[in-house]
C-alpha positions in Angstrom: -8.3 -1.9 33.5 -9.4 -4.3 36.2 -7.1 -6.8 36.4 -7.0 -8.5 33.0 -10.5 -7.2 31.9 -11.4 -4.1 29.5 -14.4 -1.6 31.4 -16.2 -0.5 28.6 -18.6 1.5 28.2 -21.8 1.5 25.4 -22.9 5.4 23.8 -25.5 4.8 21.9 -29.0 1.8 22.8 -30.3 1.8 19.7 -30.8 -0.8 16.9 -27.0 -2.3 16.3 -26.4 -2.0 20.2 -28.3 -5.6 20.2 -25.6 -6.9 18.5 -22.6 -5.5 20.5 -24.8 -6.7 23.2 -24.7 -10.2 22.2 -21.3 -10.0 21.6 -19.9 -8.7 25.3 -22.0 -11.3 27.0 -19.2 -14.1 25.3 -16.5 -12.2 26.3 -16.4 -11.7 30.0 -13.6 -12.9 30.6 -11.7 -9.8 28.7 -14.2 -7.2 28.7 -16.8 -5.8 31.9 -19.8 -3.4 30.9 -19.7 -1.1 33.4 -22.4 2.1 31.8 -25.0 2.4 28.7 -26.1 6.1 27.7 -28.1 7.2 25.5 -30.7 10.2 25.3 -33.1 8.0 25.4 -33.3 6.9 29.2 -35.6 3.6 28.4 -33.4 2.3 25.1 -30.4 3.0 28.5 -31.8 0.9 31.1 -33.3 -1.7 28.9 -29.5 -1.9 27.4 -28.0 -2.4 31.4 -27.5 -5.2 33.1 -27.4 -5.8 36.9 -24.4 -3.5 37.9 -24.0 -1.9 35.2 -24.9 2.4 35.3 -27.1 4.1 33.3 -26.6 7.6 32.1 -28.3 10.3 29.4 -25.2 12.2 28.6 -22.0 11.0 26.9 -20.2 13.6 29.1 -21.1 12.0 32.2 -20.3 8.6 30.8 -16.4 9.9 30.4 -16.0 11.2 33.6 -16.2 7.7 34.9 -13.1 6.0 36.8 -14.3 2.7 36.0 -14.6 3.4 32.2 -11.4 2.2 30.1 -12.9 2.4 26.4 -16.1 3.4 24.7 -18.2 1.9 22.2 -19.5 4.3 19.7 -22.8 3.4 18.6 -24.5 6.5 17.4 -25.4 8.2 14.1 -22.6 9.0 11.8 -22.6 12.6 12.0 -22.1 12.6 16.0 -18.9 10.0 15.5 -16.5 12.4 15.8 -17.2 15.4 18.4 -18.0 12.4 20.9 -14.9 10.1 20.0 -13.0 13.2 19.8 -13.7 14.1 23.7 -13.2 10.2 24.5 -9.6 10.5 23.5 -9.4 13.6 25.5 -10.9 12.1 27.9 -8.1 8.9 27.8 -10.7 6.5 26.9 -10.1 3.8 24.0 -12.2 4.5 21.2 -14.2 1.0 19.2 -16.7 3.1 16.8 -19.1 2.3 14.5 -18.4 2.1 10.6 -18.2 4.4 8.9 -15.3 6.5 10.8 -17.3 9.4 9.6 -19.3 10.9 7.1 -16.0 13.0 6.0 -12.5 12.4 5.8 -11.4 16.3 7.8 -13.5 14.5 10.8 -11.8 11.4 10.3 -8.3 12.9 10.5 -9.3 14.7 13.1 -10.1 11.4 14.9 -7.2 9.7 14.1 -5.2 12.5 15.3 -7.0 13.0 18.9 -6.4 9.4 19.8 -2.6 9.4 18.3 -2.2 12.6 20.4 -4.1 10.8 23.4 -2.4 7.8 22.9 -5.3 5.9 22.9 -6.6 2.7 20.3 -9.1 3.9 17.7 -10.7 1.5 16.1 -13.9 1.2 14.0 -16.2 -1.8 13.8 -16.0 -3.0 10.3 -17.5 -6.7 11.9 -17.2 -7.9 8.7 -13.7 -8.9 8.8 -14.0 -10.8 11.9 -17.2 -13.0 10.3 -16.2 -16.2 10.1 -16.8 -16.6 6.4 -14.2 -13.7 5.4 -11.3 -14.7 8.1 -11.2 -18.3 6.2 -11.3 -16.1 2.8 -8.3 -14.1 4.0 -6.6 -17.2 5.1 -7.3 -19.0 1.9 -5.9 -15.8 0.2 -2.7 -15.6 2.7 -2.3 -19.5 1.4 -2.2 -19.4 -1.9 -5.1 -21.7 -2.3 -6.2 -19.9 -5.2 -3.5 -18.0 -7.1 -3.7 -14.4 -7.8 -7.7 -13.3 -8.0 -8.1 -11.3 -11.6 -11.9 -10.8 -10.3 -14.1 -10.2 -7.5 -17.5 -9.8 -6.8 -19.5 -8.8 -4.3 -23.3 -7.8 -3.4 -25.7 -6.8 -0.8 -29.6 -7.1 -0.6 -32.0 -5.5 2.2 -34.7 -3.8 2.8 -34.1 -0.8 4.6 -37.5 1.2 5.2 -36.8 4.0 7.8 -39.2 6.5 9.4 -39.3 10.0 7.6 -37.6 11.7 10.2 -35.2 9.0 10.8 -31.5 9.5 10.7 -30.8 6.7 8.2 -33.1 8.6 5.8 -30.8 11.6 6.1 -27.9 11.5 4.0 -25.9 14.6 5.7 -26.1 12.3 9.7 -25.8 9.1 7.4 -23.4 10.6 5.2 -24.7 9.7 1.8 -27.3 6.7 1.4 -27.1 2.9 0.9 -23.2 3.1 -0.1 -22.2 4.9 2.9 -24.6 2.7 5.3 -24.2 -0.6 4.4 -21.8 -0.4 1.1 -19.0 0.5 2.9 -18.7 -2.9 4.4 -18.7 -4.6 1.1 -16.2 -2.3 -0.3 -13.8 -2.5 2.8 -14.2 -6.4 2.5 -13.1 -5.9 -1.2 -9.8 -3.9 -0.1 -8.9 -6.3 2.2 -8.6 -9.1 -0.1 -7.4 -7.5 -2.9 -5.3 -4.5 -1.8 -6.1 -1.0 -2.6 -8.5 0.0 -5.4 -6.8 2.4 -8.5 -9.7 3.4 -10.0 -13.7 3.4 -9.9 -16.6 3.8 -11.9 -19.7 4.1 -10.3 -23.7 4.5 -10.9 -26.0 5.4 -8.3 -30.0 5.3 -7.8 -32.7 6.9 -5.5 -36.2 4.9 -6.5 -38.1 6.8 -3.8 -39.7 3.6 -2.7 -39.3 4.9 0.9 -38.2 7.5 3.1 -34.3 7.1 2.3 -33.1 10.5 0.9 -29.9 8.9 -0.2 -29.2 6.3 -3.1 -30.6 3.2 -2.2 -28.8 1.2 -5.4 -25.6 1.1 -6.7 -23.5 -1.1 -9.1 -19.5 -0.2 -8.6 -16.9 -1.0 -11.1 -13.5 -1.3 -9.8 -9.5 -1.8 -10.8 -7.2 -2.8 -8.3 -3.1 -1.3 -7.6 -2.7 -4.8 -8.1 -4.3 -5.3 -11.8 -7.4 -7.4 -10.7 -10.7 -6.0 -11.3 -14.2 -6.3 -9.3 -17.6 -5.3 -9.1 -20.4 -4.5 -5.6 -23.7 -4.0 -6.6 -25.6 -3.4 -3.6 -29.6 -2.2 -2.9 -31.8 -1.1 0.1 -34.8 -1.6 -1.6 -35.2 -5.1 -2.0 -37.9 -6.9 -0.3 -37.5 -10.3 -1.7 -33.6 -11.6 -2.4 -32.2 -14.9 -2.9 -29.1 -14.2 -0.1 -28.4 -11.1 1.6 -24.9 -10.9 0.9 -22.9 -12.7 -1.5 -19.4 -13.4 -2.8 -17.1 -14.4 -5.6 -13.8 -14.9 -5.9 -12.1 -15.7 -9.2 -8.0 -16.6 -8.8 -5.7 -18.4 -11.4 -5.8 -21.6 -9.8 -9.4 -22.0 -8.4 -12.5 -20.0 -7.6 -14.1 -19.4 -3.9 -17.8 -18.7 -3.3 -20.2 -18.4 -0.3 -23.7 -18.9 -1.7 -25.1 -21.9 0.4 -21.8 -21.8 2.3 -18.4 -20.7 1.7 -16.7 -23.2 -0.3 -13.8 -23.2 -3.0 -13.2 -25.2 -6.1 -9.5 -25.9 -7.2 -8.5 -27.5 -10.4 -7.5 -31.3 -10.5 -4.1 -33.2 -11.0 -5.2 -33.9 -14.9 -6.0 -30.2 -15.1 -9.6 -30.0 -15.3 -12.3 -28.0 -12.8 -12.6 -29.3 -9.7 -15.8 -29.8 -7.6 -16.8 -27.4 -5.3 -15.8 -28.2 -1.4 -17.1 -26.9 1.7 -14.6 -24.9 4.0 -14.1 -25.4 7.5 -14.5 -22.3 9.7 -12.2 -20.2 11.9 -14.7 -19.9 14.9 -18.6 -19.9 15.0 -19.1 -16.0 15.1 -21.3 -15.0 11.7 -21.5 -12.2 12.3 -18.1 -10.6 13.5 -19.9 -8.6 16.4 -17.8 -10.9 19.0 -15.2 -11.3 17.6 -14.6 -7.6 16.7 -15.0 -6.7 20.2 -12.4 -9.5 21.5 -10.0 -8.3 19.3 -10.6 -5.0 20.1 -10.2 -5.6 23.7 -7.0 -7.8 23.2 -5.4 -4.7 21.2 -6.1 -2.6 24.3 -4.8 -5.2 26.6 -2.1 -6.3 25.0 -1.2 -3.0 23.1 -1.7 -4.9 19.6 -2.5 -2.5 16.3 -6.2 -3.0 15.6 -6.7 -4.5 12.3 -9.3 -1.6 11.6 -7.8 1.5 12.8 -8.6 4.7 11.9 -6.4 4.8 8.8 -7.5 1.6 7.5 -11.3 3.2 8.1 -9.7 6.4 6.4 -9.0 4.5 3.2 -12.3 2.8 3.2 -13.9 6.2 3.5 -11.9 7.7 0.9 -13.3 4.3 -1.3 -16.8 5.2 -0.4 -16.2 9.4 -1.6 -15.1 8.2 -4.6 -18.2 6.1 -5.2 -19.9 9.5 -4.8 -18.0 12.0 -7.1 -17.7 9.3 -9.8 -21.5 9.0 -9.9 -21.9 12.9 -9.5 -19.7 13.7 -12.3 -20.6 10.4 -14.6 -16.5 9.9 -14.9 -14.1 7.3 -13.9 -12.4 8.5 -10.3 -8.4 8.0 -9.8 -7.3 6.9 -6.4 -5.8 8.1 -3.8 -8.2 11.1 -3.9 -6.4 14.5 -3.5 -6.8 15.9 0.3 -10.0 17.7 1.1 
């Protein structure tokens, strides 16, 4: 570290690198850029700022004195073997969701940073969104009694080239689930507590070059007795929101379509309007503030809210996803060990 800043350095220019871009240039006070690599030299330099070095090869990239931690921003399949030698290495470890496209690579993560002694943690931005850190403090708060329900959904359009990565499932590690689901699913854990059991159907419509499911409606039961539902698609080009949310609790009901806002019942016991809810910061996305926590973990030797086991368990979510739509049956959690 210098002083009371984080070096980090970015593996992997390519699309979501704008974003962790954005991010670090808020944050200079805690974290320095010091290198970009990738294998593409002109996605590299067009990442760098002034000062900041340039490389093709991850290898290179941990050799570095001035490189405390790495960001991991490549395709799934290449999380490991490079996070892997960045432990080895003694380099702190923020990767890209999902931890891996299995959970033997996962554990093998988790246990090269443990025996490194090193923070491993993946970027699962959606918890540090604005919208879902005043949902987990309204939930922390009681504001609206035990949730019985939840809901949650994702719309895109995801068109990749043929001979992209996204379009394969083994780099992606399965399709629109394991891209984009896992988010919604990990959001769903972390408000509700771990999921018993799920029921799942997936779809491939073959209305582009994804080789993976690119719909999925997911049934789920809680530990805790509450039930919930994602659905979640690739292959919409028109959608009323991209992402939306419902929570149903015993004493009131929170939302985010055209805001996040929560409706609680009033003194004569009937439904209350719904109100608008002041936010925690003014990150939407959860790029920054991932990355400050992140760096404050490492500085300040905290336990990052997404570690490797907490990306282990979303993992395991996501595998169940796949085997109950594979076999048609309902899936009991905790999956036995692979």
């Amino acid at each position: 570290m210098a002083g009371n800043r984080l070096r980090l350095a970015l593996i992997g220019c390519g699309g979501i690198s704008g974003a962790h871009l954005a991010g670090l240039r808020q944050l200079g006070d805690i974290v320095e850029l010091t290198a970009v690599c990738d294998v593409n030299p002109e996605a590299a330099r067009a990442a760098a700022g002034p000062r900041v070095a340039v490389h093709e090869r991850y290898e290179e990239v941990l050799a570095r004195d001035d490189v405390d931690a790495v960001d991991v921003l490549l395709p799934h399949d290449l999380h490991a073997p490079v996070a892997i030698a960045a432990a080895a290495a003694g380099k702190h470890i923020l990767c890209e969701k999902p931890i891996a496209p299995t959970r033997a690579e996962a554990r093998q993560m988790i246990q090269a940073a443990e025996q490194a002694g090193v923070k491993l943690m993946i970027a699962y931005c959606e918890r540090y969104a604005s919208t879902h850190q005043a949902v987990r403090a309204l939930l922390d708060s009681g504001a609206i009694g035990r949730v019985h329900l939840a809901r949650i959904d994702h719309n895109q359009w995801v068109a990749p080239g043929a001979d992209s990565w996204i379009a394969d499932p083994r780099k992606l590690g399965g399709g629109t689930v394991a891209g984009s689901g896992t988010h919604r699913l990990d959001l769903l854990r972390w408000f509700n507590g771990d999921v018993a059991r799920v029921a799942a159907f997936t779809r491939h419509t073959g209305m582009t070059h994804l080789r993976g499911e690119d719909a999925a409606v997911i049934s789920l039961e809680f530990v805790n007795g509450a039930i919930g539902e994602m659905t979640i698609t690739w292959s919409c080009r028109r959608f009323p929101w991209y992402e939306g949310l419902w929570l149903y609790g015993e004493r009131g009901v929170i939302h985010n379509i055209g805001g996040l806002q929560i409706s609680r019942p009033k003194d004569d016991g009937s439904a209350g309007d719904f109100e608008p809810v002041p936010m925690p910061h003014d990150d939407a996305s959860g790029f920054r503030e991932e990355i400050r926590h992140f760096a404050t973990c490492v500085l300040e030797d905290r336990r990052p809210l997404t570690d490797g086991t907490e990306a282990l368990r979303a993992l395991e979510l996501v595998e169940a996803v796949y085997r109950s739509a594979a076999t048609k049956q309902v899936v009991s959690l905790p999956l036995s060990e692979d």
